[in-house]
Each structure stands twice: as C-alpha cells, then as structure tokens.
C-alpha positions as CSV (number, residue, x, y, z in Angstrom):
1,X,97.1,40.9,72.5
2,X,93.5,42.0,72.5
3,X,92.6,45.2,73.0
4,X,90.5,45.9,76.2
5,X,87.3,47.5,75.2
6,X,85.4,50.0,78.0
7,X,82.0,49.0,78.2
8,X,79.4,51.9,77.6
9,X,76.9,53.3,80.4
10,X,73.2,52.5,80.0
11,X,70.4,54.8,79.5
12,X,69.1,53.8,83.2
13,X,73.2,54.0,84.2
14,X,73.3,57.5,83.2
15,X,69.9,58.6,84.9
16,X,71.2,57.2,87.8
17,X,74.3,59.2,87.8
18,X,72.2,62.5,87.1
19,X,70.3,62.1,90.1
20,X,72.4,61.3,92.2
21,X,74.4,64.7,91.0
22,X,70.9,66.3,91.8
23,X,70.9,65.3,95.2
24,X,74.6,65.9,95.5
25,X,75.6,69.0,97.8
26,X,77.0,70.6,94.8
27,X,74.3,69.9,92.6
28,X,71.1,70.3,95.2
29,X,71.1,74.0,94.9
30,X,70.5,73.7,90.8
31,X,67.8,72.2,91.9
32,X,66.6,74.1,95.0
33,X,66.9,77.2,92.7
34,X,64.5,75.4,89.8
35,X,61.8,74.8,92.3
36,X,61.9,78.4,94.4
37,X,61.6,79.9,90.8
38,X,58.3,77.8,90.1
39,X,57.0,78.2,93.5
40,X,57.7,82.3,92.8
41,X,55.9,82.2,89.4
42,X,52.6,80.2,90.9
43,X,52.4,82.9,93.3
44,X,53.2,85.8,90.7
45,X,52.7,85.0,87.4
46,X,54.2,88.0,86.1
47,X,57.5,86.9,87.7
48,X,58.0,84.6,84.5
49,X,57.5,87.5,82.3
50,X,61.7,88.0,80.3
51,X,61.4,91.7,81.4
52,X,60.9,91.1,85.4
53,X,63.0,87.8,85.6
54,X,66.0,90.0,84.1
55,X,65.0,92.2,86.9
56,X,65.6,89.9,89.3
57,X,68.8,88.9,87.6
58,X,69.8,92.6,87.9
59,X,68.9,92.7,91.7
60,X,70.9,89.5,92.7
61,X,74.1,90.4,90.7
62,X,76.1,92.3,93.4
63,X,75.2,89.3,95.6
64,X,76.4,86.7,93.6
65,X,79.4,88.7,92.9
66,X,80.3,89.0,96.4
67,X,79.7,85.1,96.9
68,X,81.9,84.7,93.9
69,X,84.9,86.3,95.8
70,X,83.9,85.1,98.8
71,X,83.7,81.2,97.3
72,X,88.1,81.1,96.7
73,X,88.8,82.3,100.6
74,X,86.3,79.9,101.9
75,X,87.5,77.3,99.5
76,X,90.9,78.0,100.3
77,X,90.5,77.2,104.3
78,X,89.6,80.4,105.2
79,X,87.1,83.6,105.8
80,X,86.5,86.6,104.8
81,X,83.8,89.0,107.4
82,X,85.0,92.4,106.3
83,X,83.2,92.4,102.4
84,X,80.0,94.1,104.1
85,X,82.3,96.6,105.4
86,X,84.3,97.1,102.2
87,X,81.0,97.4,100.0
88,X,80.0,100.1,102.2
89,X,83.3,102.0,102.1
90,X,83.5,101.7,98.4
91,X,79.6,102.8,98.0
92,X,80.4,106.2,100.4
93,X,84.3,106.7,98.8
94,X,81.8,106.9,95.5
95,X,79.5,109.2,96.9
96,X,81.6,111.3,98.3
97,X,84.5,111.2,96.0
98,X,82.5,111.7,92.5
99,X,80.3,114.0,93.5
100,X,78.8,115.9,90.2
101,X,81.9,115.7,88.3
102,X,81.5,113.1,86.1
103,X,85.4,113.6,85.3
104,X,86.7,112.1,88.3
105,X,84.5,108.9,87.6
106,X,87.5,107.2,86.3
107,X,90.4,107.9,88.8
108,X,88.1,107.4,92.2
109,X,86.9,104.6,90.5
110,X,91.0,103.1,90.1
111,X,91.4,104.4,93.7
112,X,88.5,101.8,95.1
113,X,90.5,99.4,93.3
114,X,93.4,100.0,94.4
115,X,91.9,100.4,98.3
116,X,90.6,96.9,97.9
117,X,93.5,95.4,97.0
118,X,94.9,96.6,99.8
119,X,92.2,95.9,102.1
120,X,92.4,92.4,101.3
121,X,96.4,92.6,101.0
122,X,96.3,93.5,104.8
123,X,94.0,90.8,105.5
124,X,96.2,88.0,103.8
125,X,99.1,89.2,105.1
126,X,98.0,88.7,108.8
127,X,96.4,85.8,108.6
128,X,99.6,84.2,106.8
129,X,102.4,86.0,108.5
130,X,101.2,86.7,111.8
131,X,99.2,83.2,111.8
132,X,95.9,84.9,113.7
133,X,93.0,83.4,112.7
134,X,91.0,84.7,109.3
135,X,88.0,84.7,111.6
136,X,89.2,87.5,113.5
137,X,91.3,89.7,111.6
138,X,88.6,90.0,109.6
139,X,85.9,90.6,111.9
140,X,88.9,93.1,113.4
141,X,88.9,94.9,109.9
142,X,84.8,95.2,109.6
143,X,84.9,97.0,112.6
144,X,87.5,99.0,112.3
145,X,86.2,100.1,108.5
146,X,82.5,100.1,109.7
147,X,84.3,102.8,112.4
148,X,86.1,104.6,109.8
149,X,82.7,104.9,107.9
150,X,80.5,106.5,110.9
151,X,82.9,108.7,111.6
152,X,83.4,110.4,107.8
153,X,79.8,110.3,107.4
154,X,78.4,110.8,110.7
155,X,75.7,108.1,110.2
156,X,73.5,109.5,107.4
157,X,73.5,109.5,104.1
158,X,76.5,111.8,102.4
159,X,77.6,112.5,98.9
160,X,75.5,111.7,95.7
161,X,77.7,110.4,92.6
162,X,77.0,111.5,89.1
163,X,74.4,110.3,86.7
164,X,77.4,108.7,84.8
165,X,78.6,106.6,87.2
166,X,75.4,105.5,88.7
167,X,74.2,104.4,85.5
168,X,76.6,101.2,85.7
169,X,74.3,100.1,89.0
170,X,70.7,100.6,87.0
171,X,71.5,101.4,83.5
172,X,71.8,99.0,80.4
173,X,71.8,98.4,77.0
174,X,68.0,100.1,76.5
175,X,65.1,99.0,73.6
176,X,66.5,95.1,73.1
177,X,63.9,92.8,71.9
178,X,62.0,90.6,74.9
179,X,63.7,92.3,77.8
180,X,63.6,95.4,76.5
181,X,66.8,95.7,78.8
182,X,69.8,94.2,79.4
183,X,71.5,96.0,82.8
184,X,75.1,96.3,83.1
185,X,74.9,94.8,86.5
186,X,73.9,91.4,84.2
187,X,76.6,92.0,81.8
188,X,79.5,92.6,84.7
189,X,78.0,89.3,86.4
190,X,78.4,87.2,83.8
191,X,82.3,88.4,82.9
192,X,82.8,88.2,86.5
193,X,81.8,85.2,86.2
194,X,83.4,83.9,83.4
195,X,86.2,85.2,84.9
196,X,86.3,82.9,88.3
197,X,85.8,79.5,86.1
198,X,88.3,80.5,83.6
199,X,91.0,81.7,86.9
200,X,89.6,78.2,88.8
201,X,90.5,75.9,86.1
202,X,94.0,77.5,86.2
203,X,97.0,76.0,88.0
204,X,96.6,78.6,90.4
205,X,93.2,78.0,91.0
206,X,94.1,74.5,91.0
207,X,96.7,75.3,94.0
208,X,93.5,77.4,96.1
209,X,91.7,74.3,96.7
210,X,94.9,72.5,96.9
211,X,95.9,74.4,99.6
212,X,92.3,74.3,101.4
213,X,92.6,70.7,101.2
214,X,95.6,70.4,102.9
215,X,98.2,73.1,103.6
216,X,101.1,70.8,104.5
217,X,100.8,69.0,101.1
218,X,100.8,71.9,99.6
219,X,103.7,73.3,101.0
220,X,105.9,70.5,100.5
221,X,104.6,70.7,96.8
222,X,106.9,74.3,96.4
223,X,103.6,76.0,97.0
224,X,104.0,79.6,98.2
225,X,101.0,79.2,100.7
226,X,101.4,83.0,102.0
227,X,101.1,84.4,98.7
228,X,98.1,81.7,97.5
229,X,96.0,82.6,100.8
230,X,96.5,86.7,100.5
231,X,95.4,86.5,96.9
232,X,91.9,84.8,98.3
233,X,91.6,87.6,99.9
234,X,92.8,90.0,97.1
235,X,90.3,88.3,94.9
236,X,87.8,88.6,97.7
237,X,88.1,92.6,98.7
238,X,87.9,93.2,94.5
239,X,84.6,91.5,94.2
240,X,83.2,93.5,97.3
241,X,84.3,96.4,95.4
242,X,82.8,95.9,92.2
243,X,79.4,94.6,93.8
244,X,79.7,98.2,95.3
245,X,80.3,100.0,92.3
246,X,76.9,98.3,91.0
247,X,74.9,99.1,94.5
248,X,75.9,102.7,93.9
249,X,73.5,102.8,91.3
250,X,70.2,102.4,92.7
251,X,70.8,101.4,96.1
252,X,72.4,105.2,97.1
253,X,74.9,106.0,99.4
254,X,74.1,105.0,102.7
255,X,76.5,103.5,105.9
256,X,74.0,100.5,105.8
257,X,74.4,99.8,102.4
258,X,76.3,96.7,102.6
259,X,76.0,96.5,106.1
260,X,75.1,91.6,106.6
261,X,76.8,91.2,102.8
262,X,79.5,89.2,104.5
263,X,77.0,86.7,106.2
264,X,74.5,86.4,103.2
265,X,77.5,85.4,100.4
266,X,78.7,82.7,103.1
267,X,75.2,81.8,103.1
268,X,75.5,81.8,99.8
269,X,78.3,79.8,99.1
270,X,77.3,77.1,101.8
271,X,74.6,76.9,100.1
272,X,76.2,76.2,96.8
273,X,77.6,73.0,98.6
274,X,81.0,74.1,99.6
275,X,82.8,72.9,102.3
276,X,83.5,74.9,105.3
277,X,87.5,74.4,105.6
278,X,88.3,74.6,102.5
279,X,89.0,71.8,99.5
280,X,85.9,70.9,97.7
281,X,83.2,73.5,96.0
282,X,82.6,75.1,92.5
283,X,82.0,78.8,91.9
284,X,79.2,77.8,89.8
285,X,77.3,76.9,92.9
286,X,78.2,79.2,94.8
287,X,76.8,81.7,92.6
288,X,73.6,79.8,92.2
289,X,73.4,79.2,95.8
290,X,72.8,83.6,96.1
291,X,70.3,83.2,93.4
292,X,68.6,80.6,95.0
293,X,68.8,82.6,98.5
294,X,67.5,85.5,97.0
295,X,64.7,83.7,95.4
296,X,64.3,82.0,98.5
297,X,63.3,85.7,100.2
298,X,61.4,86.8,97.3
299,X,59.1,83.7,97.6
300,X,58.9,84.5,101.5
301,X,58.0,88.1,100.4
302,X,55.6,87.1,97.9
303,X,54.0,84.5,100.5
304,X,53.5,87.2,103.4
305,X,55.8,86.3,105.3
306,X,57.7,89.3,107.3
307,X,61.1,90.4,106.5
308,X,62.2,90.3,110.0
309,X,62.1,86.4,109.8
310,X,64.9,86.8,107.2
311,X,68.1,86.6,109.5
312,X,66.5,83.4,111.0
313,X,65.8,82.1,108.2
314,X,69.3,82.3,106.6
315,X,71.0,81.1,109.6
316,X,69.1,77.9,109.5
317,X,70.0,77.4,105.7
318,X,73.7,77.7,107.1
319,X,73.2,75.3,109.8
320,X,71.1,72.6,108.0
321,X,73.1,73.0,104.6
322,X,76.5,72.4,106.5
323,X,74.9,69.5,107.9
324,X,73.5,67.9,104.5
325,X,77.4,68.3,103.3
326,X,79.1,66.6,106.3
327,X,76.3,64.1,106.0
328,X,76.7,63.5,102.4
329,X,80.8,63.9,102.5
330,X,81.0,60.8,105.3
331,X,78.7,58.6,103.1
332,X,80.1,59.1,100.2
333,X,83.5,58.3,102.1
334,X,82.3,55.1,103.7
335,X,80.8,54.0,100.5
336,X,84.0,54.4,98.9
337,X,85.6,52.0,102.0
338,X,83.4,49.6,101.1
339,X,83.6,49.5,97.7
340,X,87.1,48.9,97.8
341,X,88.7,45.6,96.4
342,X,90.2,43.0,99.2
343,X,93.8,42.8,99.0
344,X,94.4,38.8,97.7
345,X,96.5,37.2,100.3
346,X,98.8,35.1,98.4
347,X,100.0,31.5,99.2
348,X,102.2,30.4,101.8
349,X,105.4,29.3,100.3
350,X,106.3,26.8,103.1
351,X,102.6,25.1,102.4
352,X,103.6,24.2,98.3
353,X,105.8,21.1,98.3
354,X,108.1,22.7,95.6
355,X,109.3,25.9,97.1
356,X,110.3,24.0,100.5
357,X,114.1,23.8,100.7
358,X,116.4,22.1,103.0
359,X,117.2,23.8,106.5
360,X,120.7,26.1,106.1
361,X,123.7,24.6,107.9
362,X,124.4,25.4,110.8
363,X,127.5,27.4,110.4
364,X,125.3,29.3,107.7
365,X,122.6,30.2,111.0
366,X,125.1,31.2,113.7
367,X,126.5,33.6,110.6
368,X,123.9,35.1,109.8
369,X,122.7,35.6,114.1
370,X,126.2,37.0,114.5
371,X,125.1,39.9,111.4
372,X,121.7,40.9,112.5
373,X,121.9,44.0,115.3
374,X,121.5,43.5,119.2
375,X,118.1,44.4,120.4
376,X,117.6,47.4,122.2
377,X,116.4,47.1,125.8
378,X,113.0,48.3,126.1
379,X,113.0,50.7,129.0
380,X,109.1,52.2,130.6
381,X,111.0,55.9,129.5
382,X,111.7,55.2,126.6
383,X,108.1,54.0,125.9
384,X,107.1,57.3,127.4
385,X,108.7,59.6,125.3
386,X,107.3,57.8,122.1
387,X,104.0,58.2,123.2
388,X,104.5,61.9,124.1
389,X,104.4,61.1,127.7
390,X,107.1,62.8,130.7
C-alpha cells in the first residue's frame, strides 16, 4: 500500500491564509494597532523614539492587565463591571493603609490580595449559586464598593503610600542602554502576561472557553462549572488589583482613580476580537486590543481632538467591533455549510438485477405482521402535549 503523501501549501496559498488572519476579528486589531502606531509617529516623530514608546508601554500596562483578567470572564460566558471599583479600593486601601511606613508595604499589600480574591469569590459565587445574572451582581458590587469608597474617604484624595511602594507604579530598572528605562509596570505586564497564555493553554483554561461555549456540554463532561466560572472571576478581581498596585505609583490616590476601567478593558477585549458570550478569543488580542485603544486616544489627543469625545468614541468601537465579529462569525459559518461534501446516495438495491430475491411466503409475511407492535392511535392531545401545547 502506498503511502498518502500531503501536498504542501504554495507561496500565494500561504499569503492567502495570512491575510485573511489579518482581516480576521482576532487578527484585525494586530493590525489596527500597526497602523494607529504610524499614524501617531507622522504626527509626533518623537513618539518612535525607544525611550517614549516604552513610555507609552509603561502607561498602557495597568490597562491591558485589567483586559487580561477581564478577557477569561468574558470568554467564559460572562461579565465582570466591578474591576473599576476594585482598582479604586485597592489604590485607597494603599494609600491609606501604607502610609510612610514602608514596613507595612508587604502585609497591606497580601491583604489587597487576599480582598480581591474574595471580591471576585463573592461574585462567582452568586452568579453560580444563586443563578442572578453576572451583569448585575456585578454592577451590584461596583456600587456598593464605589459606596464603601466615598464614605472612608469622603470624596477627596486621602492617604499617600511610601516612596517604596510607589516606586513599583513609576520606577524601573534605571541607566539601560536605548531606553535608558525599563518600568516595572513593563516587566509585571509581560509575566502577567505570560502567565494568562501559559494558564489558557492549560486544561483548565481549556475548560473556560469550554464552558463559554456551551455550559451544558460542559457539565455533562464532569466539569465543575461553579467552581470554573468563580475562578473567572477570581482571576479577574486579582488583575484589577495588581493594575492598582501599578496606578498607585504615579496616578495617586484618588476615588476616581479607576473609576470607567471596567468599560474600557471590555472595550478592550471586544476589541481584541472576542466574542461577547463566551467561547472563542485569545488573551493575546485582548491585550493588544488595550494597546490599540490607547493608541487609538493618544492619536485623537495628538490630532486635537477633545477628550470629551473619548466615551463616544469607545462606545462606537464596542458597537461596530461586535458587529464585524457576528458578521465575520456567520460567514465563516455559511462558508463552512457550503464547503461541505454531499453525502453519496447509494444505489437502490431493488434497481440491480442481482440483489432482487424472490417475494417471502406467505406464512413467512403474516409472521413477521403478527411480531411487529400495534400502532398507537394518534389522538389531537397527544399531539398537543409533544408540541408543548395544553
């Protein structure tokens, strides 16, 4: 028996299948990104410059953190509106915490850990248990922390950390060739990061989209959905409080400081070409969808544009990237229906001379009428009831 031999893609084959990974949801934003970066740099040359691009890098990070946890509840079915409100409480628990003793650093710092854990373990928990809708339990618990965070502070600025534990937010590894600096906000991004592909490649990251994709396959797979949706929002709540940890740094504590978070890293993520329900995305894009966002407002900035027109501007990315992934998810869908190969109906036995056979006796017949079943009498309730009808 020969061996069946693959035959290799072309040069124009391959091409073919870059662009049209270009122009895929997933893949757009790679390339929205390249472009708002060259748009910035004809405006501002010295945005090109390794020194303010790592700048820039160093700006975005708690954003694209914050998309990062935000990209496993949203790709897991669900949402998550209360990371605005956690950022803020972790940036004023800082603040106010710390203080000028540079020894506490440590333990507050495993206490805003531990308090978004279990922000996003009371999250998970009702939406799973109690079955009320991520939408609102969340929106429940921005409020209610947003509350919480008026009322300690009074609405002003409170409480300024030590130098020590700011200098994660703005400080770096000083005097490096090029950049001159390399921020720690860069260096927690990228193990951050790191961290999500390595977790999403996992079986358990596996079993998020899984789940997103369709909960009742997943359960009758022996997946614990309860526990797979909390930790979304586990993972979620811990990313809001590391991007606060960073925005203590040079952003200062403030009850505003995170205050819209929540809807830019779903902007962010949408715009990374992830599906709203759940089941189809890559964290990759989704942190590439905050850079390109970001970049998106800095070339608005750079162009004159006013800063009021950002809110408007980022709800129409949400509206008009959903759109270009529903659009692009049914085509791809109806391509694939037609793609598919016709089913080969085979011959008719009684039509080929061979296979006919002689009619059964007769005894044989009244046999095998005697073993089949009696029909059932169809009855207009019956019919009813199988329809769902009374």
């Amino acid at each position: 028996m020969s061996a069946v031999t693959t035959p290799q893609p072309t040069v124009g084959q391959r091409l073919a299948g870059f662009g049209r990974t270009l122009i895929s949801p997933r893949g757009a934003v790679f390339l929205l990104l390249i472009v708002l970066l060259i748009a910035i740099t004809l405006l501002n040359p010295s945005f090109a410059e390794p020194s303010q691009f790592i700048r820039f890098v160093q700006r975005v990070a708690p954003v694209a953190i914050v998309a990062i946890g935000q990209y496993f509840v949203i790709v897991g079915g669900e949402f998550d509106l209360s990371m605005g409100s956690v950022v803020t409480a972790q940036v004023v628990i800082a603040g106010n915490l710390i203080g000028q003793d540079e020894s506490k650093s440590l333990p507050v710092l495993l206490l805003m850990l531990v308090f978004g854990a279990v922000i996003g373990l009371i999250n998970g928990l009702i939406v799973t248990m109690l079955k009320v809708p991520s939408f609102i339990v969340t929106l429940g618990m921005m409020l209610a922390l947003l509350g919480a965070i008026l009322y300690w502070t009074g609405g002003a600025a409170t409480g300024n950390p030590a130098d020590g534990f700011r200098e994660i937010g703005r400080g770096g590894i000083r005097d490096l060739p090029v950049i001159d600096i390399l921020p720690w906000s860069v260096v927690v991004l990228v193990v951050v990061l790191a961290l999500a592909i390595w977790f999403g490649r996992r079986p358990f990251g596996r079993t998020i989209i899984a789940l997103g994709d369709n909960p009742t396959t997943a359960r009758y797979s022996g997946t614990r959905n309860w526990w797979v949706k909390t930790s979304t929002f586990i993972i979620s709540s811990l990313s809001a409080t590391v991007a606060g940890v960073l925005l203590v740094g040079y952003a200062g504590v403030h009850p505003s400081v995170g205050r819209g978070y929540e809807f830019t890293a779903i902007t962010a993520v949408v715009l990374g070409g992830v599906v709203l329900g759940g089941g189809r995305g890559w964290v990759v894009a989704a942190a590439a969808g905050a850079f390109a966002l970001e970049a998106l407002f800095t070339l608005l900035n750079f162009a004159g544009v006013p800063s009021t027109y950002r809110d408007a501007v980022q709800g129409a990315i949400i509206i008009l990237a959903v759109a270009y992934s529903a659009t692009t998810l049914r085509a791809r869908r109806k391509g694939r229906a037609l793609e598919a190969p016709t089913p080969q109906i085979s011959p008719d036995p009684s039509s080929d001379p061979a296979t006919q056979t002689s009619p059964a006796p007769a005894e044989e017949q009244d046999a095998a009428a005697s073993a089949r079943p009696a029909p059932i009498p169809s009855t207009q309730r019956a019919d009813n009831e199988t329809k769902g009808g009374s």
